[in-house]
N, C-alpha and C positions, 0 to 999 in steps of 0.2 A: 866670356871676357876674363882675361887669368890675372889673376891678383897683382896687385902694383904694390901690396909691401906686406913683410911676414912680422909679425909680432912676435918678441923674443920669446916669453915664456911660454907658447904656442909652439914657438920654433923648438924652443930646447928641445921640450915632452916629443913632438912627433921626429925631431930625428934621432932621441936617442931609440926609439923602438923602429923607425926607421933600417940605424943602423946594422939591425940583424940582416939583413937584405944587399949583393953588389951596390953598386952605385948608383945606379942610372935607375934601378928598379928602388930603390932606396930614397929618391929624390920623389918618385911619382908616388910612392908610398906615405911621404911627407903629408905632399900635397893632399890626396886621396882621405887621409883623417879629416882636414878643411872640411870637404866636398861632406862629409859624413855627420859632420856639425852642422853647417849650413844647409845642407838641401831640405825643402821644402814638400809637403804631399807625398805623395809615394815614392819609396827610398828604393827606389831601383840603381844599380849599381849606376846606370847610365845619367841618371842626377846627380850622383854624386862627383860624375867626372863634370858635367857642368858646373855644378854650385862652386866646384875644386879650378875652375877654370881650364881644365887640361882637355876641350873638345877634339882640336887637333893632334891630338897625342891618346886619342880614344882606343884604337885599334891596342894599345900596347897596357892599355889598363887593364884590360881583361888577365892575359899573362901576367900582371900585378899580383891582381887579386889571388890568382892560382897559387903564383909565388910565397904568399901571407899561407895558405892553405898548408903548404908544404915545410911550414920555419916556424909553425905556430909557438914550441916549445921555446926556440931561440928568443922571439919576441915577448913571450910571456915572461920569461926569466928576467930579463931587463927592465918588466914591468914591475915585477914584484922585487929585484937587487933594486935597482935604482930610484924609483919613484915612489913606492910605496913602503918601503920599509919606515922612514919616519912616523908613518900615523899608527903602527905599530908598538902598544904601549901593554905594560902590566906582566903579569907572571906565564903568560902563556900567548900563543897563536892560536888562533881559532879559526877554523877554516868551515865548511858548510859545501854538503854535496847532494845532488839531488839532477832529477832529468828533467826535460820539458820538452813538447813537439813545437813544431813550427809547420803550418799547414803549404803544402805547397800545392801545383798546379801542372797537368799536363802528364805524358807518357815519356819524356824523354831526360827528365830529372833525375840524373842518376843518385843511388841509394833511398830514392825516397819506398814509401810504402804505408801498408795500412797498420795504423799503431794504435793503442790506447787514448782515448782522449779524457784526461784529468780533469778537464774544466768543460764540459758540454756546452754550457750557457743556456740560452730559451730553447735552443731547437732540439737542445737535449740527445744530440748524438753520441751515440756510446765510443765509434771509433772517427780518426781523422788519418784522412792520407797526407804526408810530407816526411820529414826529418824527424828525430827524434835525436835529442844531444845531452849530454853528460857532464852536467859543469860543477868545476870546482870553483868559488867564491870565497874571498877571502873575510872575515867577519870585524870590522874596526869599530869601537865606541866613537861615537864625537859627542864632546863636552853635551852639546846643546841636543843634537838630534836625536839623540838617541845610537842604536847602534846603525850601521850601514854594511848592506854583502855588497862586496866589489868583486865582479868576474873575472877570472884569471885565464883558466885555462876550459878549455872543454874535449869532447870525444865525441865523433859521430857515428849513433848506435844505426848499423844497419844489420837486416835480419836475413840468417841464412838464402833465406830464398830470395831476395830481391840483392846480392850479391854477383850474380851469373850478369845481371843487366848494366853493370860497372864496368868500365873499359879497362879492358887487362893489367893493361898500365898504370890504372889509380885505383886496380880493384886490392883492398886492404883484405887484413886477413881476417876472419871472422872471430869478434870476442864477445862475451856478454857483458852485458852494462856492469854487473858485478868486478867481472876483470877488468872495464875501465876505471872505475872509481879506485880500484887499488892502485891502478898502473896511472891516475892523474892524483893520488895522495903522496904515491911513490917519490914523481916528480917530485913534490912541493917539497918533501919531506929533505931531501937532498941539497937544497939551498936553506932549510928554515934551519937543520941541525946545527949550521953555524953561526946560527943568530944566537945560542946558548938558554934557547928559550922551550920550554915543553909543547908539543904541539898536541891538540886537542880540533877532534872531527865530530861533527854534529850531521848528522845525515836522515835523509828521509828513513823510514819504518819498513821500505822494502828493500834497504841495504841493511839491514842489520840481524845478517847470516854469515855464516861459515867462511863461503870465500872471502866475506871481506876483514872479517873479524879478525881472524886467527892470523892472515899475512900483517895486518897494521899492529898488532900486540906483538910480532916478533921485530917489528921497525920500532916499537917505544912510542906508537901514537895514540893517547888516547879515543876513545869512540864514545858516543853518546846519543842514544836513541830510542825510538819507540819500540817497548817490550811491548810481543804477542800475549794476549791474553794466555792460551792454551802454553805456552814454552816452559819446555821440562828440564825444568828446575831440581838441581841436587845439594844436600846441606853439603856443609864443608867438610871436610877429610878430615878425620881424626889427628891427631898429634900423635906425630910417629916414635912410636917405642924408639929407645936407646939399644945399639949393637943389630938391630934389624940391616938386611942388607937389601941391595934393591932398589929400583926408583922409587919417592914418596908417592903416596897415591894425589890425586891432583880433584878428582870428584867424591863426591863423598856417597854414601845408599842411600837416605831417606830421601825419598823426593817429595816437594815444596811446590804446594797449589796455591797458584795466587788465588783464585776465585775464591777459598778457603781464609786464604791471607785474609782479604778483602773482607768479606762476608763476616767475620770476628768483629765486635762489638769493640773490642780491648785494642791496647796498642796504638789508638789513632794521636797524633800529635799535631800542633798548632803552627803555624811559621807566617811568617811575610816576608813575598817577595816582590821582586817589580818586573813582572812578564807585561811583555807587548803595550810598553812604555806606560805601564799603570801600576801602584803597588796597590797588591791584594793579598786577603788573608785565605790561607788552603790548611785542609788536614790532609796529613800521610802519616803511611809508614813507612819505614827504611830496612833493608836489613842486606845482609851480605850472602851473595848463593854462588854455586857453581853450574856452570851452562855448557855444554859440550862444544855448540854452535864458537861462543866465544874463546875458548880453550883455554878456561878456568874462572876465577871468579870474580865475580858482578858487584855491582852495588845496584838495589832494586830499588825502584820511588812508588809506590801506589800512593793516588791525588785522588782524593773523593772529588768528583766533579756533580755538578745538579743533574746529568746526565748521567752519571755512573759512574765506576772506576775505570783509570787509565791509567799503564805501568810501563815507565821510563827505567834506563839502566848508564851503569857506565860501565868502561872493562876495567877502570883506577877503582876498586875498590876503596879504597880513601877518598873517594870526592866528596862532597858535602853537597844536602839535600839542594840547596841554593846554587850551588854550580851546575847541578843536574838540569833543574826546571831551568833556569834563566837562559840556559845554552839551546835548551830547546825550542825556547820562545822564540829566540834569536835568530833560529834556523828560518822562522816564518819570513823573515828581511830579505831572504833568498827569492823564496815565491814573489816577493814585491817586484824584486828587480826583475825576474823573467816578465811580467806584466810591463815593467815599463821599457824592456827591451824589446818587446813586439807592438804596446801602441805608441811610445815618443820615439824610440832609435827606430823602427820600422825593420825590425829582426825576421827574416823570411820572405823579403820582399825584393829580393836583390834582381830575380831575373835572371838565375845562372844554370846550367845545367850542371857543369862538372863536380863529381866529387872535392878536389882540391878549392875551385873557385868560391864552390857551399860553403867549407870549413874558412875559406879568408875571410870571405863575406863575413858571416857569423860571428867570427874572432872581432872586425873592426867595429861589429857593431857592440859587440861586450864590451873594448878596449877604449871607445869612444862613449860608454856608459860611465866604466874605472874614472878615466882622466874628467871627465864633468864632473863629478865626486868632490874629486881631488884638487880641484880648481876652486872650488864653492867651499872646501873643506873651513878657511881661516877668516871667510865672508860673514857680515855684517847678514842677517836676515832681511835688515828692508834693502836692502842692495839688491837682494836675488827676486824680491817680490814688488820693483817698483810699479809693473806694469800695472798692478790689482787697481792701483788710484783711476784708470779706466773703466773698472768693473765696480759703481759704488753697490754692487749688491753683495759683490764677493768680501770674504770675512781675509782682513787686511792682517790678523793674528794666527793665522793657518800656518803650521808651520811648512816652509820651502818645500814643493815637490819636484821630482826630479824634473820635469817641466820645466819648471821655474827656474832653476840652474841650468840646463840648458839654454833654455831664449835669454837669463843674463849673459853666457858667456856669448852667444851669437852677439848681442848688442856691442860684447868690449871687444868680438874680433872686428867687427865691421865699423865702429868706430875709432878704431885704432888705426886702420885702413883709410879711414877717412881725413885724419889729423894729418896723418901722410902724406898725403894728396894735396888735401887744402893748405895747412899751414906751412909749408916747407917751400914750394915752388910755382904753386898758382900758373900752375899748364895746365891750359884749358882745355887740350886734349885729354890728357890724365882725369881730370873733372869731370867731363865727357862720358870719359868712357866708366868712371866708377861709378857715376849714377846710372847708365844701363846697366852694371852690374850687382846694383842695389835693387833695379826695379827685376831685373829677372830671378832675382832671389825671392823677390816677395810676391811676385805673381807667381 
């Protein structure tokens, strides 16, 4: 049954991402965010055209979805110029990059294949066949919650060999996840330079090599990440004589063992910071080294942990120990959302075979992660948690999870929808027909 009235500030957000897209594909695109909010159980793209109301116009949603697959960068740029740049506050952008699989099903899913699995669970399998994707997230404090990644853009990593099984037409060119994360920070980097704001990248521990390092320190992007235990470390270059000619040297000769670092009794120091919304007291040390990988010099953290030492870096040699850790804490908000983009959005469930189709899929269900965010962002906590007064066991002080802001905004679209209905015109038909369209959303 296809919706009897569109709520503005619903309407704004989905058509100005919308308008990356013709017309016609542009309106079903609208709609299609709805259908991504409200569907219910398994989030196969084909509920999402019910929940959206658009059944009779099914055949043309697929080619949608394809659409979104093919413009991703167009619609992400309007996400992050337009709607997002507000919650953007303080001396820098912080962005957050990292991969994650989504399991899929079947022999004829193009790009999928057998990838590493991050998170085993009980059954403890080392690898998992589907998708494996590349996302950049963008990193915003809110007052209350602490901080939040909102998904922007992503890549979808397919591997040499399962390339040939892609149709010619959607068959991309083969990169490594290394080359996406440059070529999706690249992206970003090209609309944030004119926000006049530093940008700073906080990235999983298996990006922080060579190719990614050395292309983002020639963009002016800071990085921040997990130091290898074993990484060969060199002091700093001498202070170059006067009347020498020649480039400066840029590494220095002695080389710098952290395990040696570490292992020294001397030099440990005290700080408190507030990682992963707690403050706590840590010892370190700090000091400034040069890394080949990075293409020149570091700033180093070793964190005595009760487990042992751990050694974070940045490539701003100037950053201070407190921006180091707290970014990296920060990065873990990333990992939260890929969790809550495969069990609340239902990320990987879409039901698609085509390459293009995978990547729209995927995109709405990030972009309809972003905008719940973003809706919830200036909300009242008991507003987003009324339902708990159902649950007298559940702890009514928890703070909001993304859940929660979900099934709030589902209540104020379908009540909005409803005020429409009934208060306006009392057609019994209309009435009729939005209470079948209420009962098949909720079966």
């Amino acid at each position: 049954m296809p919706s009897a009235h569109t709520p503005s500030p619903r309407c704004h957000w989905f058509s100005v991402l919308a308008g990356a897209l013709d017309r016609r594909s542009g309106r079903r695109l609208a709609a299609l965010f709805l259908g991504v909010l409200l569907a219910r159980g398994r989030h196969a793209l084909s509920c999402w055209i019910r929940a959206a109301g658009l059944s009779s116009q099914y055949r043309r949603c697929y080619p949608t979805a394809a659409a979104v697959g093919r413009r991703v960068e167009r619609i992400a740029t309007r996400l992050l110029v337009e709607i997002l740049k507000p919650l953007v506050t303080g001396p820098r952008v912080v962005l957050a990059l990292d991969d994650t699989p989504t399991a899929r099903y079947g022999p004829k899913v193009q790009g999928a294949g057998v990838h590493h699995n991050p998170t085993p669970g009980p059954a403890g399998s080392a690898f998992v066949y589907g998708h494996v994707w590349v996302v950049l997230g963008l990193l915003v404090a809110h007052p209350l919650g602490g901080v939040v990644a909102l998904p922007l853009l992503a890549r979808l990593y397919i591997r040499k060999a399962n390339l040939g099984a892609v149709r010619a037409t959607d068959r991309p060119r083969f990169a490594t996840k290394l080359a996406m994360a440059v070529d999706l920070v690249r992206w970003a980097h090209g609309w944030l330079k004119m926000w006049g704001m530093a940008v700073w990248v906080v990235a999983d521990g298996a990006y922080a090599q060579g190719p990614v390092l050395k292309p983002l320190r020639k963009l002016g992007v800071t990085v921040v990440s997990r130091l290898r235990r074993d990484a060969a470390l060199c002091s700093l270059p001498p202070a170059r004589e006067p009347g020498l000619r020649g480039r400066p040297r840029v590494y220095g000769t002695a080389r710098i063992s952290l395990a040696k670092r570490a292992g020294h009794n001397g030099g440990w120091s005290t700080g408190t910071f507030t990682v992963y919304g707690k403050t706590v007291e840590k010892r370190y040390k700090t000091f400034v080294a040069t890394w080949r990988p990075a293409g020149g010099a570091i700033r180093v953290v070793l964190v005595d942990e009760p487990h042992g030492w751990v050694a974070f870096f940045s490539t701003d040699p100037g950053a201070t120990v407190t921006d180091i850790l707290e970014r990296v804490a920060d990065r873990f908000t990333l990992e939260t959302c890929f969790r809550d983009l495969k069990q609340v959005a239902g990320t990987g469930q879409q039901q698609v075979r085509g390459v293009p189709s995978n990547v729209g899929c995927f995109h709405l269900c990030a972009w309809a992660h972003t905008l719940t965010e973003v809706w919830a962002w200036a909300r009242n906590a008991d507003e987003l948690v009324g339902h708990r007064s159902a649950s007298p066991w559940d702890d009514p002080s928890r703070r909001p999870s993304h859940a929660d802001k979900r099934r709030a905004w589902q209540h104020e679209l379908l009540a909005e929808e409803i005020r429409a209905v009934v208060g306006e015109h009392h057609d019994h038909t209309k009435i009729r027909d939005l209470a079948y369209r209420c009962l098949d959303l909720a079966a």
